[in-house]
DRENDO-1510 file (C-alpha; in Angstrom, 1 decimal, always signed):
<recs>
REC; n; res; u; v; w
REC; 1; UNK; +14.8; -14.3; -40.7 .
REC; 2; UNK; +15.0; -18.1; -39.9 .
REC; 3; UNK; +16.8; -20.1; -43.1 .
REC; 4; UNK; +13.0; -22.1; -43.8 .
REC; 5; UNK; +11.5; -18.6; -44.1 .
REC; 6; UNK; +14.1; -17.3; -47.3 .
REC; 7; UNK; +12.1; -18.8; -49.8 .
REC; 8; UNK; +9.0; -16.7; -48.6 .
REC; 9; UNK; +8.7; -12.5; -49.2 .
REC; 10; UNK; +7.9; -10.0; -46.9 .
REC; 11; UNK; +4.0; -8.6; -46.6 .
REC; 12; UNK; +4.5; -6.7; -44.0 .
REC; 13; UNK; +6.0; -6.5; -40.7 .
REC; 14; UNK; +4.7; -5.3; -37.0 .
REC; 15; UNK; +5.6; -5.3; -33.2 .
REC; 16; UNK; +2.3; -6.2; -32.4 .
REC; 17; UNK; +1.3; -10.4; -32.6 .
REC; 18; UNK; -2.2; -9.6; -32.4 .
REC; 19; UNK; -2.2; -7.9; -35.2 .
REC; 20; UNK; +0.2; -10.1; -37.3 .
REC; 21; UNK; -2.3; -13.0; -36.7 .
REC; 22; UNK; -5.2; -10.4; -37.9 .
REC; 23; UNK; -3.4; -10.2; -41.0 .
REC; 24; UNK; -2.7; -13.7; -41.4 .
REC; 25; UNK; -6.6; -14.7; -41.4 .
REC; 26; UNK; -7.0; -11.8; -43.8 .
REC; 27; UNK; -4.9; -13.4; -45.9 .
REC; 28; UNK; -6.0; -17.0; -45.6 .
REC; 29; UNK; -10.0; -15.8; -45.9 .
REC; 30; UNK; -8.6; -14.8; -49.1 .
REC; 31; UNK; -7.0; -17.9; -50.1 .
REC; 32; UNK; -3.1; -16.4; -49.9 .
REC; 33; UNK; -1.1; -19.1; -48.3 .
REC; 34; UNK; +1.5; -17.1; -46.1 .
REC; 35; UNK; +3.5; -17.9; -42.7 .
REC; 36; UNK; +3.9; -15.6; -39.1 .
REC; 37; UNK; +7.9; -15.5; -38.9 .
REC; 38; UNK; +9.7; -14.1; -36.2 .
REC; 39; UNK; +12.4; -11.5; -36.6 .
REC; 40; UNK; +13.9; -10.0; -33.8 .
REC; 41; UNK; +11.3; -9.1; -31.9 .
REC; 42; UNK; +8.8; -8.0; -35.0 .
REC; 43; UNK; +6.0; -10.2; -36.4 .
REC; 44; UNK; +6.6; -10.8; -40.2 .
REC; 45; UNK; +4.0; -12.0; -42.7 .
REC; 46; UNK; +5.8; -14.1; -45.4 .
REC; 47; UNK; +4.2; -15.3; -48.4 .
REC; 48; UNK; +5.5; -17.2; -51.8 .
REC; 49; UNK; +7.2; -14.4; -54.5 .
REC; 50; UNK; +4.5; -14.9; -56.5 .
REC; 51; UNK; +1.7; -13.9; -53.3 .
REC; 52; UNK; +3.8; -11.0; -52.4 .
REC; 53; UNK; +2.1; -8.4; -54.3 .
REC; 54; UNK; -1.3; -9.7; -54.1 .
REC; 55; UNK; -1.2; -9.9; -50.3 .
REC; 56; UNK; +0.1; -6.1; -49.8 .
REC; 57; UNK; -2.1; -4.8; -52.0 .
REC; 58; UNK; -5.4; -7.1; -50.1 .
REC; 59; UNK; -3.5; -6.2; -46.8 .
REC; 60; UNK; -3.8; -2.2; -48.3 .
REC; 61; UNK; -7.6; -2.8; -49.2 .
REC; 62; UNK; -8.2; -4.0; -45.6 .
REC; 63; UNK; -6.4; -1.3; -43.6 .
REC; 64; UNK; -8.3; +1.5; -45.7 .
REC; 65; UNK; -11.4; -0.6; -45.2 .
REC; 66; UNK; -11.1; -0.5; -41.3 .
REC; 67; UNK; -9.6; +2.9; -41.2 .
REC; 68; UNK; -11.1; +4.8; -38.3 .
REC; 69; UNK; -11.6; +2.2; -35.8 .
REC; 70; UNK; -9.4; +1.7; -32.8 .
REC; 71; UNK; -6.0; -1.0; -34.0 .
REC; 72; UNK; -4.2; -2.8; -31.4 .
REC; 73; UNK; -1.1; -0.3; -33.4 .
REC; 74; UNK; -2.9; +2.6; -31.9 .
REC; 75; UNK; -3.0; +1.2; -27.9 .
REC; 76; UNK; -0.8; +2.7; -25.7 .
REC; 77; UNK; +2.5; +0.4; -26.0 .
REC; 78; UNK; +4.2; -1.4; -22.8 .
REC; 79; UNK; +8.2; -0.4; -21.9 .
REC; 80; UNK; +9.7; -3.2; -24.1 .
REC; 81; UNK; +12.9; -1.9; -25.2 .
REC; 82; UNK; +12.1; +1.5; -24.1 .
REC; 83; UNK; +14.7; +1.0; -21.3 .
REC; 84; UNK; +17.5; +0.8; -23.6 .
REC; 85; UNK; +17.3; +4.3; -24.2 .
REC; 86; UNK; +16.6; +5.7; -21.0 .
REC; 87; UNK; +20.1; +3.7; -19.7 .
REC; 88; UNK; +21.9; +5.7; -22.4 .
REC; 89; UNK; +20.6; +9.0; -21.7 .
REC; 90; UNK; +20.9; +8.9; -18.2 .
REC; 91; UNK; +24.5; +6.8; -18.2 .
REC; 92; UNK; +25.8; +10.1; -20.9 .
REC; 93; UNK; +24.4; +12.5; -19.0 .
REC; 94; UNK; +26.1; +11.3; -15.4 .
REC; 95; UNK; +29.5; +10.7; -17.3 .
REC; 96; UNK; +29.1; +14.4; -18.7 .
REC; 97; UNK; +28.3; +15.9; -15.1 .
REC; 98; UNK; +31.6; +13.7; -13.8 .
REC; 99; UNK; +33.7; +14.9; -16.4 .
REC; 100; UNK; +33.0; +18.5; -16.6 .
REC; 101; UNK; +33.3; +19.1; -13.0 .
REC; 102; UNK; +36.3; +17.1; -12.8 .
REC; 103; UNK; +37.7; +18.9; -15.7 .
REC; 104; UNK; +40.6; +16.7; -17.4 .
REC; 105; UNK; +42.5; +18.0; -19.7 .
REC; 106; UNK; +42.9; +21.2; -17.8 .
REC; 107; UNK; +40.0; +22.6; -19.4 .
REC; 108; UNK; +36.6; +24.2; -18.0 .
REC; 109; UNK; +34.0; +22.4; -19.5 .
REC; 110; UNK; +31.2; +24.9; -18.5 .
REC; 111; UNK; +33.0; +27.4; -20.1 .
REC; 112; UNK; +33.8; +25.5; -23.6 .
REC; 113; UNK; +30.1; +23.9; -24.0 .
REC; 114; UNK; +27.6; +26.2; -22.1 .
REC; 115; UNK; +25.1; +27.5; -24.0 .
REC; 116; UNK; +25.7; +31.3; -25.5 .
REC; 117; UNK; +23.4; +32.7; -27.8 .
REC; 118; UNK; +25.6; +35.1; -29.5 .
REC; 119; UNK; +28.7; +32.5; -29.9 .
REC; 120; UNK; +25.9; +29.9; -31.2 .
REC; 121; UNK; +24.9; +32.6; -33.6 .
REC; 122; UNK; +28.2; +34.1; -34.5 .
REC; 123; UNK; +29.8; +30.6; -35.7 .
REC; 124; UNK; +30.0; +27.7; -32.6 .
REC; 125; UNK; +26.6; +26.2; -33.2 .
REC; 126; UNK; +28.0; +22.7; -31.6 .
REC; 127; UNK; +27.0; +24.7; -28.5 .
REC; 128; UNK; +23.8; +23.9; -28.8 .
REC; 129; UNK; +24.3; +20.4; -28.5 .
REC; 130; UNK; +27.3; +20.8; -26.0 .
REC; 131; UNK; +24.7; +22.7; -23.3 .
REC; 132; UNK; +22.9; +19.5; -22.9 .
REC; 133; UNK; +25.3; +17.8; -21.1 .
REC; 134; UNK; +26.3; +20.5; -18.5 .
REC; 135; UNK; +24.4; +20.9; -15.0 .
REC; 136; UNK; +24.5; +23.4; -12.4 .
REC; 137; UNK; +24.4; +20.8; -9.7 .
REC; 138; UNK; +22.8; +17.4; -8.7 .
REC; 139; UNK; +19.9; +18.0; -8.3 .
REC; 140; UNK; +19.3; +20.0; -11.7 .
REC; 141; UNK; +21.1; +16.7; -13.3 .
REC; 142; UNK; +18.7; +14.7; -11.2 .
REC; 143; UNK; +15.8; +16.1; -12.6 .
REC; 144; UNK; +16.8; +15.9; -16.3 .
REC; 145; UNK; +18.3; +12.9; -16.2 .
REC; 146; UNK; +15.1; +10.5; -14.7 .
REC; 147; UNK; +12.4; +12.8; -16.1 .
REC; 148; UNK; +14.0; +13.1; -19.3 .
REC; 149; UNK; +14.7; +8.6; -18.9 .
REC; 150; UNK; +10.5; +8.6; -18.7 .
REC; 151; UNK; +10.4; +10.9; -22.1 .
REC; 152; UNK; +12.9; +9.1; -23.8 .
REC; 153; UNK; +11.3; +5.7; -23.1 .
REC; 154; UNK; +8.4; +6.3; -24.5 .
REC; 155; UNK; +9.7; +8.0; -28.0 .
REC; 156; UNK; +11.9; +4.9; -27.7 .
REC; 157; UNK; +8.9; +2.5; -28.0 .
REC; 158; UNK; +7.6; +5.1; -30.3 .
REC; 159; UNK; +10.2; +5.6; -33.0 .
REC; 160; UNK; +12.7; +2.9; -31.8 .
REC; 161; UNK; +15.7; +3.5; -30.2 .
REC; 162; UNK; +18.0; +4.6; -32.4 .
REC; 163; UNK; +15.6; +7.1; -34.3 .
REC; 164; UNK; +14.3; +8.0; -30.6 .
REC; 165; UNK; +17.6; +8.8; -29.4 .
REC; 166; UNK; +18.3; +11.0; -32.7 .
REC; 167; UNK; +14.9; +12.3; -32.9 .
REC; 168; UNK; +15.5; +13.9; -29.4 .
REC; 169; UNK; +18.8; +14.9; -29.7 .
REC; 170; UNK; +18.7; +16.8; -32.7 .
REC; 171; UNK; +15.5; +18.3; -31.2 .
REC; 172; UNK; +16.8; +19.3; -28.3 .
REC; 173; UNK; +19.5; +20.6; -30.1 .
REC; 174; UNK; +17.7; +23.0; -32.7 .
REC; 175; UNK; +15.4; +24.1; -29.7 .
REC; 176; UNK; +18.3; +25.3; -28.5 .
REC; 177; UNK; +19.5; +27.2; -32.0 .
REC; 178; UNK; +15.7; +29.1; -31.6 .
REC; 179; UNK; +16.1; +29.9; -28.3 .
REC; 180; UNK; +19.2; +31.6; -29.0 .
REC; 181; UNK; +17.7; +33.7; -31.7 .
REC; 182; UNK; +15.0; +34.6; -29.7 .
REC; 183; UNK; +17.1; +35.9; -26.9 .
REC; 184; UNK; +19.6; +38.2; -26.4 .
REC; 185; UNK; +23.6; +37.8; -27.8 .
REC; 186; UNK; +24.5; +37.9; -23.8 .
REC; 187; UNK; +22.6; +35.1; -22.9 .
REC; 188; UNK; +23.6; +31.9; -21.8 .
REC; 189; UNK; +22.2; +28.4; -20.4 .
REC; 190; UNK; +23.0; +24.9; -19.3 .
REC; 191; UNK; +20.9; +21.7; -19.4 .
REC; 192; UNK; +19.2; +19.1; -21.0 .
REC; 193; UNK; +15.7; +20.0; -20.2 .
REC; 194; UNK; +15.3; +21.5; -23.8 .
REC; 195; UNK; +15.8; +17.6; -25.2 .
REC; 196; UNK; +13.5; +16.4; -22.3 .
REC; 197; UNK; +10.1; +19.0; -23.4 .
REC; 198; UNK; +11.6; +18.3; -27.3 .
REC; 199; UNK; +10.6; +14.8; -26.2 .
REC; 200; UNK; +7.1; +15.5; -25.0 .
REC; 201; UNK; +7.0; +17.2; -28.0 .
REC; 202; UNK; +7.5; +14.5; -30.0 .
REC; 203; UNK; +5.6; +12.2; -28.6 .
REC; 204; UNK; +2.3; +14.8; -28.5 .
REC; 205; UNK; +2.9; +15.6; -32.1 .
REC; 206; UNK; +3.0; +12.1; -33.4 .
REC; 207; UNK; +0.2; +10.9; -32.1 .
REC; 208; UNK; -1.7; +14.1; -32.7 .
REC; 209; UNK; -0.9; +13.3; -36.4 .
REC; 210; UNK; -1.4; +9.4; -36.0 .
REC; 211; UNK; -4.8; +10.4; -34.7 .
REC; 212; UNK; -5.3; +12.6; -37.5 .
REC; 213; UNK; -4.1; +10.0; -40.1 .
REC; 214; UNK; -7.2; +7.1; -38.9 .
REC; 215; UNK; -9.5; +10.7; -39.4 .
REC; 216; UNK; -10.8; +10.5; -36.0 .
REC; 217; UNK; -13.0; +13.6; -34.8 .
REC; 218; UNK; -11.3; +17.1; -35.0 .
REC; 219; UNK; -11.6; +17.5; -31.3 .
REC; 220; UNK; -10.5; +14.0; -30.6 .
REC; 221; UNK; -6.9; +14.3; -32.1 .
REC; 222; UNK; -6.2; +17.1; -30.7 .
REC; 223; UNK; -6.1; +15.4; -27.3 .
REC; 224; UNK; -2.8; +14.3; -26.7 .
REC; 225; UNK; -2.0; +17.7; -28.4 .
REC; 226; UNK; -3.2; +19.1; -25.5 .
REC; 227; UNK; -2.4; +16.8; -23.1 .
REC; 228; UNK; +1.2; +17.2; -24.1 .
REC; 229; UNK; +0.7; +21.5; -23.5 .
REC; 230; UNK; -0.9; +20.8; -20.4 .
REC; 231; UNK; +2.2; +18.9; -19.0 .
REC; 232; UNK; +4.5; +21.5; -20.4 .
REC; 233; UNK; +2.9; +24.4; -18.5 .
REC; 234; UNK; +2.9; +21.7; -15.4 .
REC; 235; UNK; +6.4; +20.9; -15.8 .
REC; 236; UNK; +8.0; +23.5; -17.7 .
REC; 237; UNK; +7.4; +26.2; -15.4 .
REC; 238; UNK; +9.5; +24.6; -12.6 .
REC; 239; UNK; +12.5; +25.8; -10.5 .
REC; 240; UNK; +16.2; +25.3; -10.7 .
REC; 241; UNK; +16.4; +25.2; -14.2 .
REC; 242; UNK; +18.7; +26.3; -17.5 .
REC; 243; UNK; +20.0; +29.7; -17.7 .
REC; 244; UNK; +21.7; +30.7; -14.2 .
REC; 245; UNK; +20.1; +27.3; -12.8 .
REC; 246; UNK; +22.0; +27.9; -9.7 .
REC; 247; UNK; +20.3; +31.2; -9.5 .
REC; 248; UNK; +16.6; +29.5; -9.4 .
REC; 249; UNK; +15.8; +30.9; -12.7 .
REC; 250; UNK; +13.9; +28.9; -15.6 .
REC; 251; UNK; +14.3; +29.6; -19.0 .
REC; 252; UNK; +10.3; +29.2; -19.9 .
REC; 253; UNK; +11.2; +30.2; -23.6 .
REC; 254; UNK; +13.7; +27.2; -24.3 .
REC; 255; UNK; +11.4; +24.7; -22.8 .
REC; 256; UNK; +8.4; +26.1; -25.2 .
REC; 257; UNK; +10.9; +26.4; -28.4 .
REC; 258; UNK; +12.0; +22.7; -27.0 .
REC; 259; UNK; +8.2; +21.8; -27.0 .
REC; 260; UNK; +7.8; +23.0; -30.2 .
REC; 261; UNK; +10.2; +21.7; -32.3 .
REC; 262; UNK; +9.7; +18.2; -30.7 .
REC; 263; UNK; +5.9; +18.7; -32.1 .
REC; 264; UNK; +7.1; +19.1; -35.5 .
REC; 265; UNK; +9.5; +16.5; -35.2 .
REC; 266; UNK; +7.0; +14.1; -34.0 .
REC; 267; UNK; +4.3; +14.8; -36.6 .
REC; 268; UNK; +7.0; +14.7; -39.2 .
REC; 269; UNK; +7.6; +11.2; -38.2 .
REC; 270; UNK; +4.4; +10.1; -38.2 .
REC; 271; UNK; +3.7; +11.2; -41.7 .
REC; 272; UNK; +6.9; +9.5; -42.7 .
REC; 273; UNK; +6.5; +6.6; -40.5 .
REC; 274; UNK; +2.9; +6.0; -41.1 .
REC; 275; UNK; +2.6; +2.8; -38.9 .
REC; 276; UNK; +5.8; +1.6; -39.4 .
REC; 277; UNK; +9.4; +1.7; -37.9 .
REC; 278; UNK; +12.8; +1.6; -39.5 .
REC; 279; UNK; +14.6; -2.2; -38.9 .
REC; 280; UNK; +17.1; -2.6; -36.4 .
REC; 281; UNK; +20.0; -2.2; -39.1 .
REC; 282; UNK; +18.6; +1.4; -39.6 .
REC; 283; UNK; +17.9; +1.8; -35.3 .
REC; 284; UNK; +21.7; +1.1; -35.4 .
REC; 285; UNK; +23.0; +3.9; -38.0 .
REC; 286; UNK; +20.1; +6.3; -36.1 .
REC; 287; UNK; +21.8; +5.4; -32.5 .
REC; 288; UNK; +25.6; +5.8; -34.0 .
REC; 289; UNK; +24.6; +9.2; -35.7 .
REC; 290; UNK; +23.5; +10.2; -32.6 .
REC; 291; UNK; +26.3; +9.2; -30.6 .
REC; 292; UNK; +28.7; +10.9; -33.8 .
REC; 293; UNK; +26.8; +14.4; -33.5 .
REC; 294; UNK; +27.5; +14.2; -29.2 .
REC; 295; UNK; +31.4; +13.6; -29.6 .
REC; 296; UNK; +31.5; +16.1; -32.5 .
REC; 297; UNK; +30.1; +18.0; -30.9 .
REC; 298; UNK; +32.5; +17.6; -27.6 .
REC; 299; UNK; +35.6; +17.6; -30.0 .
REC; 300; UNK; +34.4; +21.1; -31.5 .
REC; 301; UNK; +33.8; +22.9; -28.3 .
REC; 302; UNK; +36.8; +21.4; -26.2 .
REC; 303; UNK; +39.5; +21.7; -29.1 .
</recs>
């Protein structure tokens, strides 16, 4: 925050200078003196110590007020830093394609991270992270890695980048745990696709529960809900993917426990969230926790 703003306190913070300014003439119809301060790329409302509380709790009073109608918060939001993300999924997942069929170390890759339900379950559970890097071929990585960009994006704009990244990872990751319990010991997979519908997922789940959250009409938040299913069953139900990819077969059950769990994921975030997103400091500790898990992961399985 700029050095004339430290003297001021934080009201509240958004992406969105529309709605920033809103605020503002809330707060100056209301005779709070406060300030628009800008703060790496969010929109801060700053008032005196003593303002502080009055203006969240006016600012609280007017959101409940207007609850229901459509904010600018709620409009679909442009690729600002989405891109970020999409750059590190699909720069990881080329390296991990490079690597594993070049196989340093004298080690086969595929062998060490595939995806194995009954080692997952009897004790190597990094697998389940380790099987999103590995591809049968280029055009299974191509597919992953520029569809699963577009998903990634948008959580990114969503969540942030670094909660986006983690959000789908560790998604993609425990879609792969319930897959593995819901098949049987001898069966194994490759592929990030689980991530990719755990990012659907989350984006139909949170703003299922966003929609729910402004109590909008029953049928009306279920929309995206829908829309989200709709897409799986579109896209889900493709060739050349997961389990024996180069075989042409498609493991429909990991892309549903994928869907699912990026549902729940989303909605939980959206409850937690509310309308709010985690400061770039916390993006930061999201992204490197994400980036730990992957190379823990890698250590684990190629040890």
């Amino acid at each position: 925050m700029p050095p004339d703003a430290l003297s001021f306190g934080e009201v509240a913070r958004t992406r969105h200078g529309r709605v920033a300014r809103d605020w503002a003439l809330v707060l100056a119809a209301l005779g709070v003196p406060c300030e628009i301060v800008d703060d790496g790329g969010e929109h801060v409302i700053a008032a005196a110590p003593a303002d502080v509380e009055r203006a969240r709790a006016e600012l609280r009073e007017y959101d409940e007020e207007n609850r229901g109608w459509r904010r600018a918060e709620e409009l679909p939001l442009a690729l600002e830093n989405g891109w970020i993300a999409s750059l590190a999924w699909i720069f990881t997942l080329f390296v991990m394609h490079a690597l594993s069929g070049a196989r340093p170390l004298s080690i086969d890759w595929y062998r060490q991270g595939r995806g194995d339900a009954g080692a997952i379950l009897g004790g190597e559970p990094w697998r389940a992270l380790t099987a999103l890097g590995l591809h049968a071929d280029a055009a299974h990585l191509l597919g992953n890695a520029f569809l699963g960009a577009l998903m990634i994006a948008l959580v990114a704009e969503v969540l942030g980048i670094g909660v986006g990244l983690l959000a789908v990872v560790a998604a993609g990751a425990l879609a792969n745990l319930l897959n593995s319990a819901i098949q049987t010991d001898d069966f194994r997979f490759i592929g990030a696709s689980t991530a990719v519908f755990a990012a659907l997922g989350i984006l139909g789940g949170h703003r299922w529960q966003r929609r729910k959250s402004v109590r909008r009409r029953n049928n009306a938040a279920w929309i995206p809900l829908l829309a989200s299913a709709f897409l799986l069953g579109f896209l889900g139900s493709g060739g050349g993917e997961l389990a024996g990819a180069r075989a042409g077969r498609v493991d429909v059950v990991g892309h549903v426990s994928g869907f699912v769990v990026g549902v729940l994921v989303g909605a939980l975030f959206a409850r937690g969230l509310r309308a709010t997103r985690l400061g770039p400091r916390a993006q930061g500790w999201c992204a490197a926790a994400a980036a730990a898990a992957w190379c823990g992961a890698w250590t684990l399985a190629l040890r």
